[in-house]
TIBARO-926944 format. One record per residue (C-alpha): residue number from 1; residue in one letter; x, y, z. Coordinates in nm, 3 decimals, decimal comma, padded with zeros to 5 digits. Layout:
BEGIN
<vexse = NUM | donu = A | c1 = X | c2 = Y | c3 = Z>
...
//
This chain:
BEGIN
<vexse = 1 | donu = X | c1 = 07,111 | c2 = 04,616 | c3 = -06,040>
<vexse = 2 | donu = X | c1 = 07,224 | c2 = 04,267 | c3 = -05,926>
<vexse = 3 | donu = X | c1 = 06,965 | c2 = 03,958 | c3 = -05,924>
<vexse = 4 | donu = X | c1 = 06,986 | c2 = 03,580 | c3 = -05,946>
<vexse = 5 | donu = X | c1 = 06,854 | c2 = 03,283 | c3 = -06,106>
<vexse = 6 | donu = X | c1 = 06,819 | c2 = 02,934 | c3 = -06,097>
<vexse = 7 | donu = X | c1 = 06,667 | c2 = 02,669 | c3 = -06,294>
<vexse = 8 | donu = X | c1 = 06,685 | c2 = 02,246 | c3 = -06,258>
<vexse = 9 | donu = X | c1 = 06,771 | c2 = 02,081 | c3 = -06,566>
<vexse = 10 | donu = X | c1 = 06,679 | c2 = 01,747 | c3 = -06,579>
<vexse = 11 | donu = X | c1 = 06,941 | c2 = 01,609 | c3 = -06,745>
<vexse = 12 | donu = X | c1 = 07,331 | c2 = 01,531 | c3 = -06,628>
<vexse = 13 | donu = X | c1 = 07,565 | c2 = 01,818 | c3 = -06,582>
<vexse = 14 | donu = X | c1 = 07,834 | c2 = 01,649 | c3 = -06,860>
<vexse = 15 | donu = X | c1 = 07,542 | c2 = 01,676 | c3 = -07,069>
<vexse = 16 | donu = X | c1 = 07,429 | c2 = 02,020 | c3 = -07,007>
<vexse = 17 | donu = X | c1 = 07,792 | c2 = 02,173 | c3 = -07,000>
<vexse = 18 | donu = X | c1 = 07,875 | c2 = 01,993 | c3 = -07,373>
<vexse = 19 | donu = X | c1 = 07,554 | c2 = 02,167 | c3 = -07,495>
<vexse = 20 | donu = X | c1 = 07,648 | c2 = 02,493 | c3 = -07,278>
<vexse = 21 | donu = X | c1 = 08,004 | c2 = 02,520 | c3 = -07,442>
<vexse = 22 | donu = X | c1 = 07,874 | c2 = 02,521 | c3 = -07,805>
<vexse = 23 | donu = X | c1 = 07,845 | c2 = 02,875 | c3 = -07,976>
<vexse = 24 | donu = X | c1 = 07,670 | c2 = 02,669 | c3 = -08,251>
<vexse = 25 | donu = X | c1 = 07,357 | c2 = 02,570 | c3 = -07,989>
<vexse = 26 | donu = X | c1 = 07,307 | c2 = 02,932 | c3 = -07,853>
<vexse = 27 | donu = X | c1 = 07,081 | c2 = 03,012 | c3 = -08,177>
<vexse = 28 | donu = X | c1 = 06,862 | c2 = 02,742 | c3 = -08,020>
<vexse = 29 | donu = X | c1 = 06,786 | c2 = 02,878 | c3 = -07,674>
<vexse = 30 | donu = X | c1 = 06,829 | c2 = 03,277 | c3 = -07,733>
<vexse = 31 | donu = X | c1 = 06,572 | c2 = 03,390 | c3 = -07,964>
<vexse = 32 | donu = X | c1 = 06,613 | c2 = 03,667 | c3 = -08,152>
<vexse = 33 | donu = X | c1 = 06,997 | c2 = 03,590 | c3 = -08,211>
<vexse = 34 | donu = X | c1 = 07,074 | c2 = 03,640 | c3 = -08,635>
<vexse = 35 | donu = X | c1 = 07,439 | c2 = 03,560 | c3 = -08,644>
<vexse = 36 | donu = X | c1 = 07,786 | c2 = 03,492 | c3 = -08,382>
<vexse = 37 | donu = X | c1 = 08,174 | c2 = 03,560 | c3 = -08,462>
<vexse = 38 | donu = X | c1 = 08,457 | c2 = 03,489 | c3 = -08,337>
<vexse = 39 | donu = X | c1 = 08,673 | c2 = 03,810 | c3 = -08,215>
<vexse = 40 | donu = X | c1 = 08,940 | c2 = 03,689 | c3 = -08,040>
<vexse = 41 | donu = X | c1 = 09,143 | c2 = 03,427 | c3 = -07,788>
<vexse = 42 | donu = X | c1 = 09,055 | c2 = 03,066 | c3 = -07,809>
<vexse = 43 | donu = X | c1 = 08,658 | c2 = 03,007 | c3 = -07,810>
<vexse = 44 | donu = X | c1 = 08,470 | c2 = 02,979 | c3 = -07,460>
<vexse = 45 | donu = X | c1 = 08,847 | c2 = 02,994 | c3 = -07,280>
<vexse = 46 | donu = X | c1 = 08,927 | c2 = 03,298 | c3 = -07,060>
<vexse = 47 | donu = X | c1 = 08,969 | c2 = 03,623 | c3 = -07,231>
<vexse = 48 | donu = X | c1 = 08,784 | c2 = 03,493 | c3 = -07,569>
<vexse = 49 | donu = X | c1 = 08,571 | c2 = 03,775 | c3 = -07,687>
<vexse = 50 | donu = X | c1 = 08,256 | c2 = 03,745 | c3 = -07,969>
<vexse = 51 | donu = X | c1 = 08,040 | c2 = 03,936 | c3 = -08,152>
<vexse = 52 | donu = X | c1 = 07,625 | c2 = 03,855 | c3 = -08,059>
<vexse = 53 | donu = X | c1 = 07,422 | c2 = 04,013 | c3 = -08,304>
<vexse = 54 | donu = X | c1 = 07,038 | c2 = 04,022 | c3 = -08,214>
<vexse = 55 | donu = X | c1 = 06,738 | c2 = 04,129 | c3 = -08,383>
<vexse = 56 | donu = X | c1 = 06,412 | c2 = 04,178 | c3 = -08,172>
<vexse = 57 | donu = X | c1 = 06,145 | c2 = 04,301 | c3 = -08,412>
<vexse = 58 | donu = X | c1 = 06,311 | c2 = 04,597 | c3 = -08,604>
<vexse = 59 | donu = X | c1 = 06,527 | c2 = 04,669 | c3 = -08,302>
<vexse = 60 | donu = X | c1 = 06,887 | c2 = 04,555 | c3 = -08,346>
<vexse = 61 | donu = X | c1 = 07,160 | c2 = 04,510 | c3 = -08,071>
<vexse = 62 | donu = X | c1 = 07,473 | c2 = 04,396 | c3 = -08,143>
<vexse = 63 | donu = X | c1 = 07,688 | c2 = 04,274 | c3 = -07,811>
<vexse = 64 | donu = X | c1 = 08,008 | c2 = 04,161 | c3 = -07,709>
<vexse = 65 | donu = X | c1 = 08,106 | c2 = 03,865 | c3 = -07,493>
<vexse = 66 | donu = X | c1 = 08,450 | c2 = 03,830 | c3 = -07,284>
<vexse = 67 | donu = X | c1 = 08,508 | c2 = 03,521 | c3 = -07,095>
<vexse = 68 | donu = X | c1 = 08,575 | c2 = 03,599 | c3 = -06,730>
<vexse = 69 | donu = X | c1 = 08,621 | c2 = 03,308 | c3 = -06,584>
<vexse = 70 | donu = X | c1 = 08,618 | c2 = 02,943 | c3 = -06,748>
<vexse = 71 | donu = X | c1 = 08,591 | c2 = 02,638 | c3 = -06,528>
<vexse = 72 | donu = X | c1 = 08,357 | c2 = 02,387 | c3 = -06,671>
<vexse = 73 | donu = X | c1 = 08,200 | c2 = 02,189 | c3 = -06,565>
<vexse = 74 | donu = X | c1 = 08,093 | c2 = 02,401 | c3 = -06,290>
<vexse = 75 | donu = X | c1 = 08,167 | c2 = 02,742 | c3 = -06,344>
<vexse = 76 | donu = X | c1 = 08,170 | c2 = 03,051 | c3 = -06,673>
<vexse = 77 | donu = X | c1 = 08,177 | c2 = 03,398 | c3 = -06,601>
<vexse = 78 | donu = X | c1 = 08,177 | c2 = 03,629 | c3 = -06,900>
<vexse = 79 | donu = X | c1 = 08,120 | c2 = 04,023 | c3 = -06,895>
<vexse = 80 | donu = X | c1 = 07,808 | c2 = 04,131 | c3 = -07,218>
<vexse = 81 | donu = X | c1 = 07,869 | c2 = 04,481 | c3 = -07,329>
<vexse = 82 | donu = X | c1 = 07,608 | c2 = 04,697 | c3 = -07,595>
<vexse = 83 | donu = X | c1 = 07,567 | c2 = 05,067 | c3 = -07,598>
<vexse = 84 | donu = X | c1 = 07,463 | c2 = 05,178 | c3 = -07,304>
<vexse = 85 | donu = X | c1 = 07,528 | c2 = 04,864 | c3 = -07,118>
<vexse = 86 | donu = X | c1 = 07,763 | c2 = 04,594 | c3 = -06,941>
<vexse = 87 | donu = X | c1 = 07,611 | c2 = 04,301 | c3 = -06,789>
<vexse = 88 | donu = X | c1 = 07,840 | c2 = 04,086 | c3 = -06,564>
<vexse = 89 | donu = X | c1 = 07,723 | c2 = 03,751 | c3 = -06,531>
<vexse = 90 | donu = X | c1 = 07,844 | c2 = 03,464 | c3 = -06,327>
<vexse = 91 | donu = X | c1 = 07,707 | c2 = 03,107 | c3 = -06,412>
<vexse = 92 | donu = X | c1 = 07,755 | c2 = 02,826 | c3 = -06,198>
<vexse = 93 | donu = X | c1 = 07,661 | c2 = 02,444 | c3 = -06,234>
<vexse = 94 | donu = X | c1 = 07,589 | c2 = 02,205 | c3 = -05,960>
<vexse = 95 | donu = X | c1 = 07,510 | c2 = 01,794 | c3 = -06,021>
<vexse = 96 | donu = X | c1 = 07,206 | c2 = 01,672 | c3 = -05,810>
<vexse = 97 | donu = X | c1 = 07,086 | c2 = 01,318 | c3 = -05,795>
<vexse = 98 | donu = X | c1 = 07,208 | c2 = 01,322 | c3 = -06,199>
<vexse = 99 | donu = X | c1 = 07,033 | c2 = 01,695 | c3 = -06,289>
<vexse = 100 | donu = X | c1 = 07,191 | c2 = 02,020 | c3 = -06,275>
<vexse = 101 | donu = X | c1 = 07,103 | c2 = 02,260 | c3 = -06,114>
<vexse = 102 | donu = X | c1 = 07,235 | c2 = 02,612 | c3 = -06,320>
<vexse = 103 | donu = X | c1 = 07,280 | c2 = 02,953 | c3 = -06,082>
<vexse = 104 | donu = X | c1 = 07,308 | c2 = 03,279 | c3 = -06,311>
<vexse = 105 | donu = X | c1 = 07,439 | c2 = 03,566 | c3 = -06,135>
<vexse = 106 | donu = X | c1 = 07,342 | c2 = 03,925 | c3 = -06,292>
<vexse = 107 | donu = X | c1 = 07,478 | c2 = 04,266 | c3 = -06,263>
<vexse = 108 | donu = X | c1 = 07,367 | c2 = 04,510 | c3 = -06,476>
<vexse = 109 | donu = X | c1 = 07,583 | c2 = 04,836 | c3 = -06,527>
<vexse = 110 | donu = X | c1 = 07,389 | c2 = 05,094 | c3 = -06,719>
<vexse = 111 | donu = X | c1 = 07,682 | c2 = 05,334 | c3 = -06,920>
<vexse = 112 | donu = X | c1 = 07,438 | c2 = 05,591 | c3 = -07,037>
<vexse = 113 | donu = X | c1 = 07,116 | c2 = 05,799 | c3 = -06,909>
<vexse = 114 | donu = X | c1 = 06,920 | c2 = 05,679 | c3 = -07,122>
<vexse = 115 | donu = X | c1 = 07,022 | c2 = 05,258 | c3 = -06,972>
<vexse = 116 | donu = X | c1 = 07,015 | c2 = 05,401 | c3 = -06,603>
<vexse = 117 | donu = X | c1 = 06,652 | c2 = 05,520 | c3 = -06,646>
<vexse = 118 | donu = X | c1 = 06,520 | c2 = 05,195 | c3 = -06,826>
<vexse = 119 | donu = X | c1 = 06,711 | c2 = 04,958 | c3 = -06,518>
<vexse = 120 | donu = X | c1 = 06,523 | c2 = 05,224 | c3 = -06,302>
<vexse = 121 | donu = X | c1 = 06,183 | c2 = 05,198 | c3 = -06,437>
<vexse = 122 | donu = X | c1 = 06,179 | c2 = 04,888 | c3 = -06,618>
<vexse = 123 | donu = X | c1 = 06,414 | c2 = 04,612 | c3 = -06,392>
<vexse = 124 | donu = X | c1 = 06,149 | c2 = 04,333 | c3 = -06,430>
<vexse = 125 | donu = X | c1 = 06,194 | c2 = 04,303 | c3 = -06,803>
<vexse = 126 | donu = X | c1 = 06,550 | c2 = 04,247 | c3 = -06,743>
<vexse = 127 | donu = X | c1 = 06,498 | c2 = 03,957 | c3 = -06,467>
<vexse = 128 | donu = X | c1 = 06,226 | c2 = 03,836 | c3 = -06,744>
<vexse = 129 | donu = X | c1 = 06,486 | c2 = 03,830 | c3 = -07,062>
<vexse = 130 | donu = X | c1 = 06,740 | c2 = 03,603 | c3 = -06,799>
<vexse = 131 | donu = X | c1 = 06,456 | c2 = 03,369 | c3 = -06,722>
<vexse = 132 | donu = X | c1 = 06,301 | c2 = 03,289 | c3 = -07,037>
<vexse = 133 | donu = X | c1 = 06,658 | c2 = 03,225 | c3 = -07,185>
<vexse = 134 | donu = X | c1 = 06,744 | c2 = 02,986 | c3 = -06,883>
<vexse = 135 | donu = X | c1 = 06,354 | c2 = 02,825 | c3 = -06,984>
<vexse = 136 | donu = X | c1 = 06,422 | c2 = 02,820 | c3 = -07,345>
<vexse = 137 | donu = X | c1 = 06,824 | c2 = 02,640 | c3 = -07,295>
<vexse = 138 | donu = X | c1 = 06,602 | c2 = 02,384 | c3 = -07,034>
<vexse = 139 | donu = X | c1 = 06,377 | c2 = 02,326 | c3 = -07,325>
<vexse = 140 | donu = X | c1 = 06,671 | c2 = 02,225 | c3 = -07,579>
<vexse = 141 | donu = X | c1 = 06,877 | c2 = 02,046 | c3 = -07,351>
<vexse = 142 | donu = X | c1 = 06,552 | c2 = 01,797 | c3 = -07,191>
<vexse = 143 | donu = X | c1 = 06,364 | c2 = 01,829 | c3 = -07,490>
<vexse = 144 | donu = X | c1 = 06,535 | c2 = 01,935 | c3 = -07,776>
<vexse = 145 | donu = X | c1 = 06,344 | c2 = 02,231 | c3 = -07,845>
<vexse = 146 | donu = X | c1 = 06,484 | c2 = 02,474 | c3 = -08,020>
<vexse = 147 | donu = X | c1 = 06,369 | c2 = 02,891 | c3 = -08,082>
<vexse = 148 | donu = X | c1 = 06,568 | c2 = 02,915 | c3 = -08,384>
<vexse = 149 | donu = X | c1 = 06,310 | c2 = 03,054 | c3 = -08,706>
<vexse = 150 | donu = X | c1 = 06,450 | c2 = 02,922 | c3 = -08,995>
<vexse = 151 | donu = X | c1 = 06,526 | c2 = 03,190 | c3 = -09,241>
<vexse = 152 | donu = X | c1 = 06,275 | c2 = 03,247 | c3 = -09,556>
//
């Protein structure tokens, strides 16, 4: 399944890349993120790879990031992969009249029966998830608004 996005940041794209290219900030626009580290290669530069651990209610999903493609300030491609899935996505950054306009590029690969038949049935909630991330990293960068829960 293959599907794009786009969403208009009101703010400049210097702005929105420094923010972009900060493993520290993604804790403030993808919620339900616990913890990132460091695998290998040199941060956000082609071939890097890190480890995204996630906790949705008492789900947990633990993924891996590879750098694809590194050409800020207009272009990252990276490859996600969990069990059962690999998500390919292509991100590309465009300045307009000083706001960017971000394009996300999704292909998702299901790797078991189990994934094919949830893409199958469920591909909205997929499209959803890629949205309300885009929303939430609008949110921070315009308005500092973060998701992050302070833990207890």
């Amino acid at each position: 399944m293959q599907y794009n996005t786009e969403i208009l940041i009101e703010k400049p794209i210097s702005e929105v890349i420094k923010k972009m290219n900060s493993a520290s900030n993604l804790k403030h626009w993808q919620e339900g993120l616990v913890s990132t580290a460091h695998i290998s290669g040199i941060p956000n530069e082609l071939g890097a790879k890190m480890r995204l651990n996630y906790e949705f209610g008492n789900r947990k999903m633990e993924i891996i990031e590879t750098v694809t493609k590194q050409n800020f300030p207009t272009e990252f491609h990276a490859t996600y992969t969990t069990k059962g899935m690999r998500n390919i996505q292509k991100n590309y950054y465009k300045s307009e009249n000083g706001f960017t306009n971000w394009t996300s590029i999704n292909e998702f690969q299901p790797t078991n029966f189990m994934m094919s038949m949830m893409l199958f049935f469920m591909p909205g909630a997929f499209k959803k998830q890629t949205k309300a991330y885009m929303t939430n990293f609008k949110n921070f960068v315009e308005k500092g608004i973060s998701v992050h829960k302070q833990q207890s």
